[in-house]
C-alpha positions in Angstrom: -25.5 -13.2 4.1 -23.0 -11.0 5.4 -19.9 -11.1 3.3 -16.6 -10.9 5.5 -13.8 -8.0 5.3 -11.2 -10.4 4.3 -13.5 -11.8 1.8 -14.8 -9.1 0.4 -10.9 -7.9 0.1 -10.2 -11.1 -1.8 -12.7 -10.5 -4.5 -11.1 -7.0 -5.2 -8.2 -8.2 -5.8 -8.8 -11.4 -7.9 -8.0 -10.5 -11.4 -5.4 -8.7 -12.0 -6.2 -7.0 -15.0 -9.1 -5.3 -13.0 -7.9 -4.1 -9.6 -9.9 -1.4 -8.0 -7.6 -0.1 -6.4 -8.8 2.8 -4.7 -11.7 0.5 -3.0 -9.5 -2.2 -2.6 -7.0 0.5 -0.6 -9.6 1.7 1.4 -10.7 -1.2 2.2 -7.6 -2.5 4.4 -9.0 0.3 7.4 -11.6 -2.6 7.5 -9.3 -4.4 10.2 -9.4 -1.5 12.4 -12.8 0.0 11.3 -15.0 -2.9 10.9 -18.3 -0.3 10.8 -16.0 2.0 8.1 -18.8 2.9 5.4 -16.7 2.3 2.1 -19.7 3.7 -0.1 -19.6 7.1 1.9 -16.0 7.2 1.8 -16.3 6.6 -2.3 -19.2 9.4 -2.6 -16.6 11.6 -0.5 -13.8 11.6 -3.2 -16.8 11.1 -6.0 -18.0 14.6 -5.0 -14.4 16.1 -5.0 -13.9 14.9 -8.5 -17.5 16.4 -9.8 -16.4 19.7 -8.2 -13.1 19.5 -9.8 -14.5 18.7 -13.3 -17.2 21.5 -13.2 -14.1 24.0 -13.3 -12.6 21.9 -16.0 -13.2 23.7 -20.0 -14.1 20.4 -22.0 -11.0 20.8 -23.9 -8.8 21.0 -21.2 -5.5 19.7 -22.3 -3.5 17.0 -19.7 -1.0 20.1 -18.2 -4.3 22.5 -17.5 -5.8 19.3 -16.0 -2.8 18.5 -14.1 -2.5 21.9 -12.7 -6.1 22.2 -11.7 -5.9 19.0 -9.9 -2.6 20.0 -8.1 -4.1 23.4 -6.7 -7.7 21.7 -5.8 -6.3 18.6 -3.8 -2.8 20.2 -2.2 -4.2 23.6 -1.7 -8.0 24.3 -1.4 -8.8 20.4 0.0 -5.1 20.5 2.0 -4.4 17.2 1.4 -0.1 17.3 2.4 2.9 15.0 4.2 2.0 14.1 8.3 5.7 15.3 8.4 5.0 15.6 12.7 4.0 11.9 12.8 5.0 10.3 9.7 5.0 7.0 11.6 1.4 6.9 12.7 -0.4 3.8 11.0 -3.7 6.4 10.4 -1.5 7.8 7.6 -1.7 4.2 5.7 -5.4 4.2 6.4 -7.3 6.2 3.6 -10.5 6.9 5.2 -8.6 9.1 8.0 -6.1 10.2 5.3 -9.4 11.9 4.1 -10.7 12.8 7.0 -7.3 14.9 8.4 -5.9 16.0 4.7 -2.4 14.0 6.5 -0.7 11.0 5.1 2.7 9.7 3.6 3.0 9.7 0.1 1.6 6.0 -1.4 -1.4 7.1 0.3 -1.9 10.5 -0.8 -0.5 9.0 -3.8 -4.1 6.4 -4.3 -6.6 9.2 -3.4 -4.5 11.4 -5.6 -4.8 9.1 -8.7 -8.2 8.2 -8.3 -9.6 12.1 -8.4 -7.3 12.3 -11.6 -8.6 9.3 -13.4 -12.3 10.8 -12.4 -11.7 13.9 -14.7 -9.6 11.9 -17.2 -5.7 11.6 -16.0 -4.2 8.8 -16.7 -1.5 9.1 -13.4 -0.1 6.1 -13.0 2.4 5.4 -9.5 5.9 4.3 -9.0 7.2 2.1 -6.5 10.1 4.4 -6.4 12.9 3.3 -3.9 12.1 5.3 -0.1 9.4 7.0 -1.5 6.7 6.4 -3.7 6.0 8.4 -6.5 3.4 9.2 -9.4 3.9 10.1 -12.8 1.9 11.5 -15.6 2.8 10.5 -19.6 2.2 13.6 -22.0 3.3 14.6 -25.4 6.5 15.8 -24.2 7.4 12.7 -21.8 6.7 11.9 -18.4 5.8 14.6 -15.6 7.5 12.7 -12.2 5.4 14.1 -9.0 6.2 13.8 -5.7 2.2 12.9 -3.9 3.6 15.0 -0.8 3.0 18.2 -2.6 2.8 18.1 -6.4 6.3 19.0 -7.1 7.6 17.8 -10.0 10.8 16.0 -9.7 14.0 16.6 -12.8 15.8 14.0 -13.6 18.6 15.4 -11.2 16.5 15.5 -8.3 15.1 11.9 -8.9 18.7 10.4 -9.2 19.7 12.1 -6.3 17.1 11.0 -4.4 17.7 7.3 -5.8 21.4 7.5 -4.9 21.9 6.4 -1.5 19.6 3.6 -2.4 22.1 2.5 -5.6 25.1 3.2 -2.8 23.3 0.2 -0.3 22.6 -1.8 -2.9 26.3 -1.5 -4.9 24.8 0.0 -8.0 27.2 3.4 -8.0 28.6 2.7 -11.5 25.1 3.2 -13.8 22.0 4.5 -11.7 19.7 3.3 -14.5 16.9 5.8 -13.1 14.4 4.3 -15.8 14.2 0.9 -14.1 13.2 2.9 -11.4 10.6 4.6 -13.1 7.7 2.3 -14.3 3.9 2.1 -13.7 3.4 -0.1 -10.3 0.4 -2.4 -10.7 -2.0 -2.1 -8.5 -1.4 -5.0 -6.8 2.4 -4.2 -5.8 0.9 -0.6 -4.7 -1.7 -2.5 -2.0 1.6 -4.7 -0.9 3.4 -1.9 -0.4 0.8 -0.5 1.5 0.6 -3.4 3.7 4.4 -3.5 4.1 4.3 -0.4 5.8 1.9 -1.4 7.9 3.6 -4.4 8.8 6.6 -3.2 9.6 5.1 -0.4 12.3 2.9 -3.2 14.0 6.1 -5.6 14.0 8.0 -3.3 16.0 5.3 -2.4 18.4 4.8 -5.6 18.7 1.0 -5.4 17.8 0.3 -8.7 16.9 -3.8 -8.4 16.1 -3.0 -5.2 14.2 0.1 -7.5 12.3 -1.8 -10.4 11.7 -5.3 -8.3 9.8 -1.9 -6.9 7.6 -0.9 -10.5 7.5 -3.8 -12.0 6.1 -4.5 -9.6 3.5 -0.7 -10.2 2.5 -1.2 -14.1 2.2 -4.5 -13.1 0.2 -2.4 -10.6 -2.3 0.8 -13.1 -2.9 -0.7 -16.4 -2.5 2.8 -17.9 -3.6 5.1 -15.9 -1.5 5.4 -18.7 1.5 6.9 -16.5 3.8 4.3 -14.0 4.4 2.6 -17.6 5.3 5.6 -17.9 8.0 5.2 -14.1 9.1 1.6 -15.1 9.5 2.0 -17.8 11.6 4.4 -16.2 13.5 1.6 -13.4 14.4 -1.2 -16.8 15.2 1.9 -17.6 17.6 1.8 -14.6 19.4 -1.5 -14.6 19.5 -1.6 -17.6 21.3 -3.3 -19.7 18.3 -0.9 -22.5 18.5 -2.9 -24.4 15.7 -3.4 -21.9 13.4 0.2 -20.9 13.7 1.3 -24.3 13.0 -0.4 -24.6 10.2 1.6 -21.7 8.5 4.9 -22.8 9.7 4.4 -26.4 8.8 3.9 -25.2 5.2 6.5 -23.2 5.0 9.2 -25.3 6.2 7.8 -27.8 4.0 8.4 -25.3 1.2 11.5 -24.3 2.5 13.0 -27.0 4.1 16.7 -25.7 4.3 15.5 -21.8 4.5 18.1 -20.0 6.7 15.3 -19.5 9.8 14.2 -23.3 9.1 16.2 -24.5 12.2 15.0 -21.9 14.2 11.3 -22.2 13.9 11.9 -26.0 13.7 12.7 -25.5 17.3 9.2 -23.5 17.7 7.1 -26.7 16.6 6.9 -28.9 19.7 5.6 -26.3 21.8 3.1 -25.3 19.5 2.0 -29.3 18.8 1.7 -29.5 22.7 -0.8 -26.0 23.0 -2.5 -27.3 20.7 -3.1 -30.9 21.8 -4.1 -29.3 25.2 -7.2 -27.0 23.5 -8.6 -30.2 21.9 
């Protein structure tokens, strides 16, 4: 029996001491590439990592390793920022970030650490406000890199880059840059993923496209009732007046005095009457 996208996604993602999360990333192009062959993709970035660890001495300290990696996947693969269309949803979509060598950082980023975990680097990421980043623990502390090109970041650069965030957020007085700077678990890295997503097919208003992001979203934060809302509210576009009532239902049940609760209270008759008229 065929196992479906969405479930096949869901057992990825179960247990989350044991998150794939390269295959689990790749696996979202699966709601715009049902036919995507995930195995070839995953021989694709197995063979870069055999070719990068043939060049490797076997006592290869973490800095020659790092280095190697750097110069194999930004300069001999090309792998770099799609600064010219850093908004096109193909750069959250790994199997074509791998095909054109072009994506924003947290996907770069997820190709990026699963070549250096092949020849033994432990690089972890960092949901780092704006931009996400990737860091690398050796002896003498944490290396900070920047997925668009390998730089790595000082501690001045970093707090710069965090400061208009701390200025939005009225956190001037200590910027606290460590609280910035842990390992993201894999599961908050496939979120954010699918945030990004989400947010370019919300404002283009491309509701199949939002509600594949949707699903997968409901699937990763099964208690988070308002990407059940944000779900419905894709069904409703959609014209799916049952399934969308379904999610709004439960989350004004949840959140009964939520600060939209009024609003998509108004929303309900409508959809009760669509769907009385498709049974």
């Amino acid at each position: 029996m065929m196992i479906s996208a969405l479930d096949y996604f869901t057992s990825l993602v179960q247990q989350d001491d044991d998150i794939p999360l390269f295959e689990a990333a790749l696996a979202i192009a699966q709601d715009v590439d049902p036919q995507l062959d995930l195995a070839a993709t995953q021989a694709e970035v197995d063979m870069f990592a055999a070719n990068l660890q043939r060049r490797l001495a076997p006592d290869a300290s973490s800095i020659q390793k790092l280095r190697m990696l750097n110069h194999f996947f930004y300069h001999e693969l090309g792998f770099a920022g799609n600064v010219n269309n850093y908004y096109d949803p193909d750069n959250s979509y790994l199997h074509r970030v791998i095909h054109t060598r072009r994506g924003i950082p947290i996907s770069l980023a997820v190709i990026y650490m699963e070549l250096a975990q092949q020849i033994g680097l432990n690089v972890k990421g960092i949901s780092f406000p704006g931009h996400f980043l990737m860091k690398l623990s050796v002896q003498s502390g944490e290396i900070i890199i920047d997925p668009f090109n390998g730089a790595s970041l000082s501690r001045e650069e970093l707090e710069e880059r965090l400061e208009p965030y701390a200025e939005e957020h009225g956190d001037t007085d200590d910027l606290a840059l460590a609280a910035y700077l842990h390992a993201a678990h894999p599961r908050d890295i496939l979120v954010r993923m699918l945030r990004n997503l989400k947010a370019l097919f919300a404002e283009h208003m491309r509701w199949q496209r939002l509600l594949g992001v949707q699903e997968r979203l409901v699937i990763l934060l099964p208690d988070e009732i308002a990407e059940r809302r944000d779900r419905g509210l894709a069904y409703a576009n959609l014209q799916c007046p049952k399934a969308a009532l379904h999610d709004l239902e439960a989350y004004l049940s949840e959140r009964p005095y939520a600060n939209d609760a009024d609003m998509l209270r108004t929303r309900l008759p409508e959809l009760r009457e669509a769907s009385r008229r498709l049974n």
